[in-house]
N, C-alpha and C positions, 0 to 999 in steps of 0.2 A: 179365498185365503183362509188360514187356519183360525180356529175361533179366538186362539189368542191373539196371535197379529190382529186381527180386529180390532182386538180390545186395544192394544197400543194404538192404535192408527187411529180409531176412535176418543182415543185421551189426546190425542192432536185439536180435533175437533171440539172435544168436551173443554179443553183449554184454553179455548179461544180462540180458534185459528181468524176468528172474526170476521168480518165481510165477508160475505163471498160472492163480494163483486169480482170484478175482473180483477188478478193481481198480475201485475206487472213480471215482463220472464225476469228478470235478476230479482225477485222478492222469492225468500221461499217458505215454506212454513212448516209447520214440526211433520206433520203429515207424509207431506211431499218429499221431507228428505227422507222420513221410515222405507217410504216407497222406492224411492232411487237406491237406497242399500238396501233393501231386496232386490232389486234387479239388478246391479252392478258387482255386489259383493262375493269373492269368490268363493269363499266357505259356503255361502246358500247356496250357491250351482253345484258343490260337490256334492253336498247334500242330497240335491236334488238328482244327482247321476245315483247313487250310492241307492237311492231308491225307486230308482228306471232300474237301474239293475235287477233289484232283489222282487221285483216284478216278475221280471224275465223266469227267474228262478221259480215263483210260486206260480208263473204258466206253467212252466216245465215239468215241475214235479208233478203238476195234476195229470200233465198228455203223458207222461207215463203209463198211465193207467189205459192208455186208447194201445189196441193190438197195431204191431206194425205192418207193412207191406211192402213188399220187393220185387222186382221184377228183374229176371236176367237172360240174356241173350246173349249165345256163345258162336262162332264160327270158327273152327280147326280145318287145318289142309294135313294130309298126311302122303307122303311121298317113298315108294318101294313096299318094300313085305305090311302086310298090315293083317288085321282082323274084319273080317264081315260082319258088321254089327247086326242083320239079318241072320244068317246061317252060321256065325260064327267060326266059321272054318278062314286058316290061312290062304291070303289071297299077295302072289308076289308078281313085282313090279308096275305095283297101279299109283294111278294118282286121284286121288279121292277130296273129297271135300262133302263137312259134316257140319251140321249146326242144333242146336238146342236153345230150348228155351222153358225156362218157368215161373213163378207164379209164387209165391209161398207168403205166408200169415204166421202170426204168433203172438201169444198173449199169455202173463204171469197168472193165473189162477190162485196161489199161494204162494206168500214169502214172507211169511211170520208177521205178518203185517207193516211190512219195512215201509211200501209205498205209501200205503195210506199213512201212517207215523211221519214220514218225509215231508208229506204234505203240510199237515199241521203243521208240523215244524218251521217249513217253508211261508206259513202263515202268520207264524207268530213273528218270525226276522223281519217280514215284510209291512208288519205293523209296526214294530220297533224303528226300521229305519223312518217311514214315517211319521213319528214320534222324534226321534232324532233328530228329523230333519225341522220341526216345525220348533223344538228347542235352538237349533241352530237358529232360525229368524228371532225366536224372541228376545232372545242373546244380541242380536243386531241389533234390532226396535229399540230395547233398554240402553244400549248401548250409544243410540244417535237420541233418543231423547235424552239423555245424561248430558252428551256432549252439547246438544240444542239448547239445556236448561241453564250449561253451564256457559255457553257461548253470552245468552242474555244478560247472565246476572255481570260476567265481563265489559257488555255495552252498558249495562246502567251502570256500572263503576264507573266506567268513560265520563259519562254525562254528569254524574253527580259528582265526580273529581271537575269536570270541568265548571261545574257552578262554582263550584270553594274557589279556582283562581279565578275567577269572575268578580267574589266577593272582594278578594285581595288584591286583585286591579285596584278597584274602583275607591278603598283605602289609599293605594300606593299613591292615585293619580290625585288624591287631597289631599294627602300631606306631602306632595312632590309641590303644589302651589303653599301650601304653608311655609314649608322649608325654604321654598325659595323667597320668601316673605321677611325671613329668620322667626317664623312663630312655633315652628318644629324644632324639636330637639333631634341633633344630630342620631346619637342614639336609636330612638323612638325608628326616627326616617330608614335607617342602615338595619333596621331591626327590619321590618318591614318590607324595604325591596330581598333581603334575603330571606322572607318568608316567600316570597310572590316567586322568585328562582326556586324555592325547592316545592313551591305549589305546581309549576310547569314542570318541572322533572316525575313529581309525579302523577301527572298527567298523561307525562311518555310513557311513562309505566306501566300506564293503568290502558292506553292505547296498542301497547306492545301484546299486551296479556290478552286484551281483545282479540287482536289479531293470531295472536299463536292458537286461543282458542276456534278461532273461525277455520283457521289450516285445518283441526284436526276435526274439525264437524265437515269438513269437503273428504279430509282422507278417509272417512268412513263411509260416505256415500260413492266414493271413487268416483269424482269430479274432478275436473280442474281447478284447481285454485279461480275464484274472485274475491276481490277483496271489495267492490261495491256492492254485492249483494247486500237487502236488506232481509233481516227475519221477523217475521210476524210477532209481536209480542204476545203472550200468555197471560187472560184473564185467570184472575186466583180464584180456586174454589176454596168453598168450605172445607175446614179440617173435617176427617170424621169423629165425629162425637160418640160414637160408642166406644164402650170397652175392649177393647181385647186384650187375649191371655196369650203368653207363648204358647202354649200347649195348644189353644184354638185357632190359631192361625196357622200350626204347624200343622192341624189337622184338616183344614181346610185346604191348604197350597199342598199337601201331598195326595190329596184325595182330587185334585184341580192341575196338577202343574204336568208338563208330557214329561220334564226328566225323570219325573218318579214311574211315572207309567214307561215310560222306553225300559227304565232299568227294569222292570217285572215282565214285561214281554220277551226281554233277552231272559229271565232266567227260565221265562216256560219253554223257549225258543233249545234251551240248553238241555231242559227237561227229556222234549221230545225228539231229540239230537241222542240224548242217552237211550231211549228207546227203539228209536230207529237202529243206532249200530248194536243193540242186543237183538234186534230180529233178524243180523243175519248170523245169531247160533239154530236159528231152524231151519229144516229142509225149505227146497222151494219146488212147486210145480207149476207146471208149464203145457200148454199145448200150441198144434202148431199143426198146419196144412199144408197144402197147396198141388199145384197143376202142373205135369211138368209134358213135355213133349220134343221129338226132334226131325233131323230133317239130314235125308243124304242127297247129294248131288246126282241127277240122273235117274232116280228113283221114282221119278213124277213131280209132278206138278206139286210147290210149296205148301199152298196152301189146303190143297188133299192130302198130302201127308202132315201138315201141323196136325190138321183135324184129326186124323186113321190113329194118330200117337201118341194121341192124350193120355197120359197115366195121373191117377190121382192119389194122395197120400195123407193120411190123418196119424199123429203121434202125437204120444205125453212124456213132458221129462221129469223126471223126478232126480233134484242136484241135492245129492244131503253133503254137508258138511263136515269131513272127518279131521283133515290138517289140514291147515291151510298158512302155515309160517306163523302162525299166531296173531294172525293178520285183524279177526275179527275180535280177536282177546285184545290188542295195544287200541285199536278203535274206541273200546268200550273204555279202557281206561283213559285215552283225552277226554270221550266224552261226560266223563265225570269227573273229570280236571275244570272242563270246558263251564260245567253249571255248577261248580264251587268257585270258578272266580265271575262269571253272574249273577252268584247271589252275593259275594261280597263288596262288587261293585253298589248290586242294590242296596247292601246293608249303610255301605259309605256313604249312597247319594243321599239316603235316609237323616244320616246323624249330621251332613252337611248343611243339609235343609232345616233339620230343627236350630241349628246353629243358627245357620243365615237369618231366618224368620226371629228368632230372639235376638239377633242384635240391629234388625230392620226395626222392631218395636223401642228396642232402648235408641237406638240411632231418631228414630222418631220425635219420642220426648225429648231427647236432650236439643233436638234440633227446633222444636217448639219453646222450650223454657228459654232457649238464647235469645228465638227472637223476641217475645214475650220481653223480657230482660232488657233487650235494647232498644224496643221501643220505650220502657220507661226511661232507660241510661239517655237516650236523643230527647226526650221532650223537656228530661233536667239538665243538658247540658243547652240546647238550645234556648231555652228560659236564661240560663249562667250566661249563654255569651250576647245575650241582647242586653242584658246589663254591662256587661264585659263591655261592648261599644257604644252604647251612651255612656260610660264613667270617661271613657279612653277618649271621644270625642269632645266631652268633657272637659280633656286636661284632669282628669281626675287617679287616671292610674297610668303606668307607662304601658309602653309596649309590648315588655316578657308577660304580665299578667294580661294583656288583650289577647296574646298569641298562644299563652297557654290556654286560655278558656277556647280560642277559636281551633288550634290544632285535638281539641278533645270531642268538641263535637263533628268536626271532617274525619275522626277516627272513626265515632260511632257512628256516623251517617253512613259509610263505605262497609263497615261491620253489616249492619242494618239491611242494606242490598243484596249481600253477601247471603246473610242467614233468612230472608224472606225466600231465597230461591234454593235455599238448600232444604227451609221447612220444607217446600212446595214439592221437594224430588223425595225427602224422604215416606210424605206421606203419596205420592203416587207407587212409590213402590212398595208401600206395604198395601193401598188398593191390589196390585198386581197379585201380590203373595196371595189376598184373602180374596182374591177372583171378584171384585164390587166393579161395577160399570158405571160410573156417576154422571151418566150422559142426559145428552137432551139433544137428539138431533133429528 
């Protein structure tokens, strides 16, 4: 597989795919589904046609250059007046029967260097679509790790919404014996079971999004739906600690990434496209042989007269080009239609990419200062609501102030999950941009 797919397949690995004991068939891991959307996804298989093809074509253009060979064998009857192919004189009311056969070769000597131009040319597509095609997987790869990254951070919302109604039970179920005691204030009590209601609603919530995200990590591997499968979770690496510049990152993922390279091999591809159809404004030359021989009925024995009527033949053609409909003049003009929208393509995927790579760096920061930020926001609200439930168990503050300190921190906890796995994809995908492997396998 291609050295990028590697590298994604390898960030599986570098992520933790963890044991690798035996894992269970409904477990899958970042890896495994990279692998199943290459093999399943339909865009890789056209890809993968689009450059069986253009194979075919850079055999082709090369056996060009091999002379060809033909063999043909004729039988005619001829019936009444005829010619004596011997003595040449009229011969009438016969019934005769004639056969021939020959032999003949030929091969282009000179055509303004059209073949050999074709060739390259047929080299350069051929590299392109392979390039192409190996954009197309990476596309896939980034795209089911996204989904993978984003499937997890989905399940630990799951989990960490379901601790919060855990904590809110376990309040509701003592002051449900308080209340019933008359030690609880009505209030405080109705304050409370309607936190625990809209802590399970959003639990379903936070279950639902799970699951819409799991759909969409199977439709990308083109599986069936499960909804038990488990996914391996992703140990965190170190952020990278170096610097980078837009302009260095841009230089490195355009000098590393196939889309840059596919688009420069279509335009040399367009190049030599323009120069193949300007070689055919020069003559071309040609030679050509071959054996020919025949055979009449009644004349003897076949195979003494193939031999007796061997005739042999050597010729050159020389095809110069004087009109032709203008046919090689409108050629020359696609073809330089053809590599002014290949280098403009190149120039787009260019100013794309410095695009993409600058807002993969800002996208980076700002996704490190959030969580950065929320981790100190969760260790001051978590501090605020342990006071919050000793004053509240207390009897020391009501309800609305226990519930606001505790709905502040079930915000930034669920924030917190959120943004650790969003740091975690922005900085793998700037690893990707700047070509780093932070492996160990």
């Amino acid at each position: 597989m291609f050295d990028r797919i590697r590298y994604i397949i390898y960030l599986g690995v570098a992520l933790g795919l963890g044991n690798h004991a035996a894992i269970a068939q409904d477990t899958l891991t970042l890896e495994r589904c990279i692998e199943l959307a290459l093999e399943n996804n339909l865009d890789v298989q056209q890809s993968e046609i689009r450059t069986q093809n253009q194979a075919i074509n850079l055999r082709q253009a090369r056996q060009n250059l091999i002379p060809d060979l033909t063999a043909r064998l004729g039988h005619s009857f001829e019936v009444g007046r005829a010619i004596d192919p011997e003595t040449n004189q009229y011969l009438n009311n016969v019934t005769n029967r004639y056969g021939n056969q020959s032999l003949s070769s030929s091969v282009v000597l000179f055509d303004g260097l059209r073949m050999f131009r074709a060739i390259t040319q047929q080299a350069y597509a051929y590299r392109a679509t392979q390039l192409d095609e190996r954009y197309a997987k990476e596309q896939i790869a980034l795209n089911v790790a996204s989904a993978y990254i984003q499937t997890l951070a989905a399940r630990d919302v799951v989990a960490q919404t379901d601790s919060l109604v855990a904590v809110t039970r376990r309040q509701v179920e003592r002051r449900t014996l308080l209340f019933e005691q008359g030690a609880e204030a009505p209030a405080d009590y109705y304050d409370l079971k309607g936190q625990y209601a809209n802590d399970l609603n959003n639990l379903n919530d936070a279950k639902t999004r799970f699951n819409e995200a799991l759909v969409n990590l199977f439709q990308l591997i083109n599986l069936p739906f499960d909804a038990e499968t488990q996914l391996v979770s992703l140990q965190e690496l170190p952020a990278n600690g170096g610097t980078l510049t837009d302009d260095a990152l841009y230089q490195t993922a355009a000098e590393r990434l196939s889309v840059i390279k596919a688009a420069d091999n279509w335009v040399k591809e367009a190049q030599f496209g323009l120069k193949t159809a300007r070689s055919s404004y020069f003559p071309s030359l040609s030679v050509g042989g071959g054996l020919t021989s025949s055979y009449i009925h009644g004349n003897g024995i076949y195979i003494d007269q193939v031999r007796d009527r061997v005739g042999q033949n050597l010729g050159f053609t020389l095809s110069i080009p004087i009109l032709n409909r203008f046919q090689v003049r409108n050629n020359v003009a696609r073809a330089k239609l053809n590599l002014f929208d290949a280098e403009n393509i190149s120039r787009t995927r260019r100013n794309e990419l410095q695009q993409t790579t600058s807002q993969a760096l800002f996208n980076l920061d700002a996704a490190k200062t959030q969580y950065e930020n929320l981790l100190e926001q969760v260790a001051n609200y978590a501090e605020s609501f342990r006071i919050a439930e000793v004053r509240f168990n207390a009897g020391a503050i009501n309800s609305v102030e226990y519930l606001i300190a505790k709905n502040k921190l079930d915000n930034a906890n669920a924030n917190l999950v959120i943004a650790r796995y969003q740091w975690h994809l922005r900085q793998r995908i700037v690893d990707y941009y700047n070509g780093e492997m932070p492996l160990d396998y």
